[in-house]
C-alpha positions as CSV (number, residue, x, y, z in Angstrom):
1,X,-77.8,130.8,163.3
2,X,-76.7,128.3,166.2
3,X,-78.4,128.9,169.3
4,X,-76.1,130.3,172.0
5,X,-75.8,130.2,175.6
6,X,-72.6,130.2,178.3
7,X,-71.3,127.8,180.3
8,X,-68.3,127.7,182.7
9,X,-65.2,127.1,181.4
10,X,-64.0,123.5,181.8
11,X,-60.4,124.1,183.3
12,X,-60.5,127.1,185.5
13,X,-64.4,126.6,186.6
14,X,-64.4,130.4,187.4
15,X,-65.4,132.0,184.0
16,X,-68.3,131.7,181.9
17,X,-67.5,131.7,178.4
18,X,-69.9,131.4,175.2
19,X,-71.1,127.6,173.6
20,X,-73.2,126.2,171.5
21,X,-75.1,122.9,171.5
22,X,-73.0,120.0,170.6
23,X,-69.6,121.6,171.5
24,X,-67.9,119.5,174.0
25,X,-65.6,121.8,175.1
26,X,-65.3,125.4,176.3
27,X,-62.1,127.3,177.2
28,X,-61.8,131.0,178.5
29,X,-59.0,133.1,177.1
30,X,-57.2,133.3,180.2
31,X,-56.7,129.5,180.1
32,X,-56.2,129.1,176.3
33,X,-53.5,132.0,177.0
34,X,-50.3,130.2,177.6
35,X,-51.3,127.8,174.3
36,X,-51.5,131.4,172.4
37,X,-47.7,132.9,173.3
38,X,-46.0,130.1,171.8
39,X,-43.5,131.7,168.8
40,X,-45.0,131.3,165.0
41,X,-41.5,130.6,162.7
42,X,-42.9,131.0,159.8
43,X,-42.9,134.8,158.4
44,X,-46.6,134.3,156.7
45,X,-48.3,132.5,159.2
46,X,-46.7,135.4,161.5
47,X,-48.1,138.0,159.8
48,X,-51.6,136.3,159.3
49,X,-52.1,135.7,163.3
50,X,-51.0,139.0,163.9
51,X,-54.2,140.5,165.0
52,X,-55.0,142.7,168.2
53,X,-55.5,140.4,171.2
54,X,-59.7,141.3,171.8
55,X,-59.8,139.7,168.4
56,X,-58.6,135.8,170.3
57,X,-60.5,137.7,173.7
58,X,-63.4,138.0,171.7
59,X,-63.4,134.1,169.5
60,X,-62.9,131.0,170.7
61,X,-62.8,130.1,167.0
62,X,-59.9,132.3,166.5
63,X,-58.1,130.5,169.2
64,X,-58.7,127.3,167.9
65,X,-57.1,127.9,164.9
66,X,-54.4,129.0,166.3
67,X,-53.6,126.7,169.0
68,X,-53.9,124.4,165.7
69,X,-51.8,125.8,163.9
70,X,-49.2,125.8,166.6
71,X,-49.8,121.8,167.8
72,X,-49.9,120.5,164.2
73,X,-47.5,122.8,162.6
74,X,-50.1,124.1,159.6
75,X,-53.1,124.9,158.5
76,X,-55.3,124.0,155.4
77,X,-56.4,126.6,152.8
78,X,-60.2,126.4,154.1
79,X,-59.0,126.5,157.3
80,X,-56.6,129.7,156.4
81,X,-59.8,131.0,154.6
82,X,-62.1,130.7,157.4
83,X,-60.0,132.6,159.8
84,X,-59.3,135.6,157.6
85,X,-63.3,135.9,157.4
86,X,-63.5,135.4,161.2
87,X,-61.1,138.2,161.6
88,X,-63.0,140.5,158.8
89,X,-66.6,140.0,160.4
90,X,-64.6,140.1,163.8
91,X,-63.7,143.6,162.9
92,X,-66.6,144.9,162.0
93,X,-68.5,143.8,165.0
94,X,-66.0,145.4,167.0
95,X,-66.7,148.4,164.7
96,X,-70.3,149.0,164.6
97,X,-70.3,148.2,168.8
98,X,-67.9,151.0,169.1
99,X,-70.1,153.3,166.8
100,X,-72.7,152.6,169.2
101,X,-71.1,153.9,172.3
C-alpha cells in the first residue's frame, strides 16, 4: 500500500487534500467542482457516474475519471472497470465507518 500523507491543494492553497509520493498534482473537491457539473449525453455513462457526491468528496481517483471522461469524451474498459471497483470498495468504507459510529 502507497504511503500517504496531505498536502495543500495546488489551486486554491487553502485545503489540504490526500497524495501520494510521485503524484504531481493535488486538487480539493471544491476546485475540481465546476470540472464535475458539466452534463454527461450519453445515457450509460450517465447512469455509471451517478453516484452520491461524498463518493467524488471522498476520491480524487473518482474525480479523475470523471473529469476524463468529460475532456476526452470516453473511457477505456480498464478504465470503466477500475472505477466501478473504486465505487464498490468506496462504499464499503463508507459502510463499515458508519457502523462504527
Amino acid at each position: 500500500m502507497a504511503v500517504r500523507f496531505k498536502r495543500l491543494c495546488i489551486r486554491c492553497k487553502e485545503r489540504f487534500v490526500p497524495a501520494i509520493p510521485g503524484q504531481k498534482y493535488s486538487f480539493c473537491y471544491e476546485c475540481q467542482k465546476k470540472e464535475l457539473d458539466k452534463p454527461i449525453k450519453d445515457p450509460k455513462m450517465k447512469k455509471l457516474f451517478k453516484i452520491p457526491e461524498k463518493f467524488y468528496k471522498k476520491s480524487p481517483f473518482l474525480r479523475n475519471i470523471k473529469i476524463n471522461y468529460l475532456t476526452y469524451g470516453g473511457l477505456t474498459e480498464k478504465q470503466i472497470e477500475a472505477f466501478k471497483k473504486t465505487v464498490k470498495k468506496t462504499r464499503k468504507k463508507l459502510k463499515e465507518e458508519a457502523a462504527k459510529q
